[in-house]
C-alpha positions as CSV (number, residue, x, y, z in Angstrom):
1,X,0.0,0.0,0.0
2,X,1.1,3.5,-0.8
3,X,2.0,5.8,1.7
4,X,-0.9,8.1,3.0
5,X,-0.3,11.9,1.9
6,X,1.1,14.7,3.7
7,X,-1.6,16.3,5.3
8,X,-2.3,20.4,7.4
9,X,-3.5,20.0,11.2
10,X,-7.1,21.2,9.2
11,X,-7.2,18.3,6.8
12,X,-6.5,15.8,10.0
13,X,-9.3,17.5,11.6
14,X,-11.1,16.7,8.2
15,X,-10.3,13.1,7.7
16,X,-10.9,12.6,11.5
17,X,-14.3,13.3,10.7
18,X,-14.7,11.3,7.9
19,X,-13.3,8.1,9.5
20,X,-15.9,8.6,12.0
21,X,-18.5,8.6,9.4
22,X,-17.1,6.1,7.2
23,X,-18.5,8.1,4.2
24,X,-20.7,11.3,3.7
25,X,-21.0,14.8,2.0
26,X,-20.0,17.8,2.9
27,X,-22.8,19.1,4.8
28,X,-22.0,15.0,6.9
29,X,-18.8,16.0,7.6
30,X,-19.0,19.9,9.0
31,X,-21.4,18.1,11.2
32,X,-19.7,15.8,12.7
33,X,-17.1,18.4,12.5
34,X,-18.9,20.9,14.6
35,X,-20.1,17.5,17.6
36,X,-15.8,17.5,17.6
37,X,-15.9,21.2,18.8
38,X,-15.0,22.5,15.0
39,X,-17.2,24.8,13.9
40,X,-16.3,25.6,10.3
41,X,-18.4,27.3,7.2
42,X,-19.7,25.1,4.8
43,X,-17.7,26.2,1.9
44,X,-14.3,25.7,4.0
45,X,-15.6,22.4,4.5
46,X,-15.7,22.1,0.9
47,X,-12.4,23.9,0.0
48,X,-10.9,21.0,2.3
49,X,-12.4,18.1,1.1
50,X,-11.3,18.9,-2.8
51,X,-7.9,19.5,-1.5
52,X,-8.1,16.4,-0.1
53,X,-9.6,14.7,-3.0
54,X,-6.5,16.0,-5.2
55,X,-3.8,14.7,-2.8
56,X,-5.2,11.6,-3.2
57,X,-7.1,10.9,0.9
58,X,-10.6,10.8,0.1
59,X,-12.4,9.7,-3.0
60,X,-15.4,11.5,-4.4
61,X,-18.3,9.9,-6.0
62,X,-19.6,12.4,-8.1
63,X,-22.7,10.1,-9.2
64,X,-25.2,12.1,-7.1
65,X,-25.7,15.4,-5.1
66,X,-24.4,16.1,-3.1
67,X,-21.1,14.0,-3.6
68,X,-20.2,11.7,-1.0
69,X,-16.4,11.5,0.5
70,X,-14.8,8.9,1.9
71,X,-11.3,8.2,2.9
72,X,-9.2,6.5,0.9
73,X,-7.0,5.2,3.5
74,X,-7.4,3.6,7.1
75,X,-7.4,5.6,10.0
76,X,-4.3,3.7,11.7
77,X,-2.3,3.7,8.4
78,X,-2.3,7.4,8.4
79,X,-1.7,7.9,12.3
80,X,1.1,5.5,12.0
81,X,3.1,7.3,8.9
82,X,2.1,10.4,10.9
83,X,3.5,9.4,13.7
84,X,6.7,8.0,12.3
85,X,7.7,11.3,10.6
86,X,6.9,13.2,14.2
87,X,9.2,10.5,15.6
88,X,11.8,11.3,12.8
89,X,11.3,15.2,12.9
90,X,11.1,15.9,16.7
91,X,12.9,12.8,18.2
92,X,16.0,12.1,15.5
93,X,14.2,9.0,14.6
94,X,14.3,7.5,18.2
95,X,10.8,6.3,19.6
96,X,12.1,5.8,22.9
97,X,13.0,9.5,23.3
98,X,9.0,10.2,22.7
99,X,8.1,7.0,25.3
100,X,10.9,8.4,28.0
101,X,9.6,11.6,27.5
102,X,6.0,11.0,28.1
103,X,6.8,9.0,31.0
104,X,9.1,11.4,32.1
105,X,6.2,14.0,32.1
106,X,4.3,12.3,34.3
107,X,1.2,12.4,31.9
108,X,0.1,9.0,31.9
109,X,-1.3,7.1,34.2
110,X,-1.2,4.5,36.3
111,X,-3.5,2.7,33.7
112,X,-1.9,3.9,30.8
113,X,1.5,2.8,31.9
114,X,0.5,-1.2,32.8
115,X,-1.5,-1.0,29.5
116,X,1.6,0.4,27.7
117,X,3.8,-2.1,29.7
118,X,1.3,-5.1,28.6
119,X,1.9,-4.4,24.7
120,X,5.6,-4.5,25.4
121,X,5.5,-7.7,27.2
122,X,3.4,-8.7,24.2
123,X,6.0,-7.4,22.0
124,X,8.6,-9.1,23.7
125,X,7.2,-12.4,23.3
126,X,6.0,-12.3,19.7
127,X,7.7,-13.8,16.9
128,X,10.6,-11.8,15.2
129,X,8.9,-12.2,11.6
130,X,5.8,-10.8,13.6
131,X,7.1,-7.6,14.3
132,X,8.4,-6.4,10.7
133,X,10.3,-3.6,10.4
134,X,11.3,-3.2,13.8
135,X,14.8,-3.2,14.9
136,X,16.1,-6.1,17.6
């Protein structure tokens, strides 16, 4: 699969949105936009969806009216690639510098940590050819 598109903090908000509504038109998603606390005008709405038709994120069927959006790639597949270039811009390329940090910060808690320690334990006891990609 290709990698998901660059995308502004505005067309996150966007695809947010429509990965909540697993498909809908414009007036669908400055709904669900606004429930999120987002209050934009329709025709920003609009503007953001066509840009994110043309990079690619969403596709349009343009068989009826309104036109219906929906997003062309899975919600995790994005957070992950975004996540990875935050990790490679702000951290050098060193997750462990983000997880120290965040612990370091004491903002997470007590339930957050045994959760985070469980999927390491799980991690750790996988298969190598389970975890591809990952360094040793």
């Amino acid at each position: 699969m290709s990698r998901s598109p660059d995308l502004t903090a505005a067309e996150l908000r966007v695809m947010k949105a429509l990965w909540e509504l697993e498909r809908g038109t414009v007036a669908d998603v400055r709904a669900a936009l606004g429930r999120r606390g987002q209050d934009l005008a329709y025709t920003t709405v609009m503007t953001l969806l066509g840009r994110l038709a043309a990079k690619g994120a969403v596709t349009v069927c343009k068989e009826r009216e309104p036109f219906l959006y929906k997003a062309a790639h899975r919600r995790e597949l994005v957070l992950r690639d975004r996540l990875r270039e935050f990790v490679r811009e702000v951290f050098d390329g060193k997750a462990d510098s983000l997880v120290l940090n965040l612990v370091e910060d004491e903002s997470l808690t007590r339930e957050e940590l045994r959760a985070i320690e469980q999927r390491i334990a799980e991690a750790e006891a996988a298969p190598p050819s389970s975890r591809k990609g990952k360094k040793s």
